[in-house]
Residue frames as qw, qx, qy, qz and C-alpha x, y, z in Angstrom:
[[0.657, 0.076, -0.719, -0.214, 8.45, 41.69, 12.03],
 [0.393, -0.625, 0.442, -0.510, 7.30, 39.60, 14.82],
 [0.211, -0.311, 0.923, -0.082, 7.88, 36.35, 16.37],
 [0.839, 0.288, 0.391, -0.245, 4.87, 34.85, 15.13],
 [0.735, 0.661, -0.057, -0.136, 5.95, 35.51, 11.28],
 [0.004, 0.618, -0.786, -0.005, 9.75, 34.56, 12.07],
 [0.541, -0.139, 0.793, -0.243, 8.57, 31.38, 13.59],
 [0.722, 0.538, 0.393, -0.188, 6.03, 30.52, 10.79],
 [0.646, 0.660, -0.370, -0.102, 8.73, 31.10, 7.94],
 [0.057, -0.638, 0.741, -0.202, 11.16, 28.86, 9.99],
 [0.692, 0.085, 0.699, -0.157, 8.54, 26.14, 9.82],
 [0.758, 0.630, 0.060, -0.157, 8.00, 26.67, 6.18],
 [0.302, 0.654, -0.692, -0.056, 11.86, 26.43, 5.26],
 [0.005, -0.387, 0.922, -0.006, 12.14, 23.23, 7.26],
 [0.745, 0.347, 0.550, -0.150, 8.88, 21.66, 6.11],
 [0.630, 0.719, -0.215, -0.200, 9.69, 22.80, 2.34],
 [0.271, 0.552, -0.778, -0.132, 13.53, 21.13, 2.59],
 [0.469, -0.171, 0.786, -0.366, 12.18, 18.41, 4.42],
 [0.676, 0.537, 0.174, -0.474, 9.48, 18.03, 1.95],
 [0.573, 0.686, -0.385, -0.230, 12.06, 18.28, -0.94],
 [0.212, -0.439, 0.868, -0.097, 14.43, 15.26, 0.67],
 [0.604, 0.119, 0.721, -0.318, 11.50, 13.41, 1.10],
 [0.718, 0.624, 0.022, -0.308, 10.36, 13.58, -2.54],
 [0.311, 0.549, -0.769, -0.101, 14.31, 13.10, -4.04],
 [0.413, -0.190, 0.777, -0.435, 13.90, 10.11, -1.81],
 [0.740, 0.315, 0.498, -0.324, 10.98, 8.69, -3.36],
 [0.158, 0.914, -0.160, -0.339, 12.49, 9.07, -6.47],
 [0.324, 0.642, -0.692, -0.052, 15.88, 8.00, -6.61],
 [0.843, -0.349, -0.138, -0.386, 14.81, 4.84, -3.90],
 [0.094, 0.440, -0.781, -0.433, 16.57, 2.49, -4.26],
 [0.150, -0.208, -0.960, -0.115, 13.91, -0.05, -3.30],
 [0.331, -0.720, -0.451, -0.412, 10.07, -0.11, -2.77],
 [0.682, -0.424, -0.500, 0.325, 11.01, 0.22, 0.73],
 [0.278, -0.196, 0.016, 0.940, 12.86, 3.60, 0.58],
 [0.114, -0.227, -0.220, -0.942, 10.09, 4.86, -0.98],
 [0.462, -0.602, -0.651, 0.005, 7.45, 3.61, 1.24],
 [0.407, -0.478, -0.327, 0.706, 9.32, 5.24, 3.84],
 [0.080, -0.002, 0.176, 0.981, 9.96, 8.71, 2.07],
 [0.171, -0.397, -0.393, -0.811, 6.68, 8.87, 1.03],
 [0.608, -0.635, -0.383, 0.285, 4.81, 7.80, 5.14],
 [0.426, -0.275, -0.036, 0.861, 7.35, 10.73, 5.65],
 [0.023, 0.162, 0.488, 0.858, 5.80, 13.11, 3.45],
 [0.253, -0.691, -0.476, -0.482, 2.41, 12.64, 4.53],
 [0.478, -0.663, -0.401, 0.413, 3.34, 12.89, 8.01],
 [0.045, -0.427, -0.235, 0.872, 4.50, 16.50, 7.43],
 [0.116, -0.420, -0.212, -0.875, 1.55, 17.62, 5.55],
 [0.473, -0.733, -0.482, 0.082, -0.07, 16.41, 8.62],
 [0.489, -0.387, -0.274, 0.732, 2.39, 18.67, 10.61],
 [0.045, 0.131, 0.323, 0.936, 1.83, 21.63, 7.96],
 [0.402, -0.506, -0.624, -0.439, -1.89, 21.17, 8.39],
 [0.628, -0.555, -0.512, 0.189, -2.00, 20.79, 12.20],
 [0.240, -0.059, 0.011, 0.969, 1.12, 24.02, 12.26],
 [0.010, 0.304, 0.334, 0.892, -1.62, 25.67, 10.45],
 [0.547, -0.580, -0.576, -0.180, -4.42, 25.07, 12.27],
 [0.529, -0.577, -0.323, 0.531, -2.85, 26.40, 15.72],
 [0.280, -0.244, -0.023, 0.928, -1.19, 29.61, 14.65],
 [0.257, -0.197, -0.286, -0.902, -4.91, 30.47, 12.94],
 [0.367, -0.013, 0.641, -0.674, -6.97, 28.91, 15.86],
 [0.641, 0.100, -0.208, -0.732, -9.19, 26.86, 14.04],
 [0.442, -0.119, 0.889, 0.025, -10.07, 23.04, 13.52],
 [0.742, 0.531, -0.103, -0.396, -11.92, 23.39, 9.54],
 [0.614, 0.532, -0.524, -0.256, -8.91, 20.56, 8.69],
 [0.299, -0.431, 0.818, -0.236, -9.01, 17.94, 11.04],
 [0.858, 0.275, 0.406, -0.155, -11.61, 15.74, 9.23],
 [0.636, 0.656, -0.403, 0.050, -8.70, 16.31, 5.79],
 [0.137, -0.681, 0.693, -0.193, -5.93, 15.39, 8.90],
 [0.644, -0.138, 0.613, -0.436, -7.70, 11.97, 9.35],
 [0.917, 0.341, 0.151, -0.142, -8.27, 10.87, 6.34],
 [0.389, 0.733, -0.554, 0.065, -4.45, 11.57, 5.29],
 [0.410, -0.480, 0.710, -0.312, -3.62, 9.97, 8.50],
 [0.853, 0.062, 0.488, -0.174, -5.83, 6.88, 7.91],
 [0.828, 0.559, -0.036, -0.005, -4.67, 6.69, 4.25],
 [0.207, 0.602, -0.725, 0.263, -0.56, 6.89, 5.03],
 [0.554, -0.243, 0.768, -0.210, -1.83, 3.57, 7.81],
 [0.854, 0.346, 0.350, -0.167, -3.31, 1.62, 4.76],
 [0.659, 0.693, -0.293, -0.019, -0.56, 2.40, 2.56],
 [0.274, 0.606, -0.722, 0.190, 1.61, 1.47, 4.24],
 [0.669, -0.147, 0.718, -0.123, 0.05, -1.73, 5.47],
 [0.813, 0.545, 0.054, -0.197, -0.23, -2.44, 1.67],
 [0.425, 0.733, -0.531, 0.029, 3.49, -2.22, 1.06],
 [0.249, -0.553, 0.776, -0.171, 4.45, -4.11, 3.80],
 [0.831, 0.185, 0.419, -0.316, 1.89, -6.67, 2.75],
 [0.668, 0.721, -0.181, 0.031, 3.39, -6.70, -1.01],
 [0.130, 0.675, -0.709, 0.153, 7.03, -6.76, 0.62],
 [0.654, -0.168, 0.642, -0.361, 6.10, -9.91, 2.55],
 [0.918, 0.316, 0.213, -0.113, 4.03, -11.81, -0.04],
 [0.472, 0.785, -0.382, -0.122, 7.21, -10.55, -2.46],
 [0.157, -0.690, 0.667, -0.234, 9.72, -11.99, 0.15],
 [0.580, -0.245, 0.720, -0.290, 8.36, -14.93, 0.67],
 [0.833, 0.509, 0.157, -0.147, 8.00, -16.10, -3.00],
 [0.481, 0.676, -0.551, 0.091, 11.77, -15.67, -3.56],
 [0.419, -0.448, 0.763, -0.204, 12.22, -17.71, -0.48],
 [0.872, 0.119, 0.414, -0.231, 9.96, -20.46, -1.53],
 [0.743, 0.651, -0.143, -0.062, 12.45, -20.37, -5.40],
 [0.085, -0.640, 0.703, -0.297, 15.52, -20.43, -3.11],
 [0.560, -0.192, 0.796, -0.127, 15.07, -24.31, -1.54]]
């Protein structure tokens, strides 16, 4: 066995538990907010999985898939924060 394939199953265990946190996470939440997060988590390591892959097989065939994940995990999560805002500020306005 060599250090490449150690190394490369030592990312996969701690993207896969990472992964699997991140999902329970989304999940159990408790609020939108926890799962925003969990799930901005998530994409960011298939970016890492993607970008892992990419180096240890020399290529760039998935950086146009890295971008668009990327660009979609910035829009979601200006949507939520947008939704937490508008949300926040309608219980304020029921509050006076």
């Amino acid at each position: 066995m060599t250090i490449q394939t150690v190394l490369v199953v030592a990312i996969a265990v701690v993207f896969a538990v990472a992964a699997a946190l991140a999902i329970i996470r989304m999940v159990i939440g408790p609020s939108i907010l926890d799962r925003a997060v969990a799930s901005d988590v998530l994409l960011t390591e298939v970016l890492c999985v993607m970008g892992a892959e990419a180096v240890i097989n020399s290529h760039t065939d998935t950086l146009p898939v890295m971008l668009m994940i990327a660009a979609t995990g910035i829009l979601g999560t200006l949507a939520v924060a947008r939704f937490v805002a508008r949300r926040d500020r309608a219980s304020g306005e029921e509050g006076r």
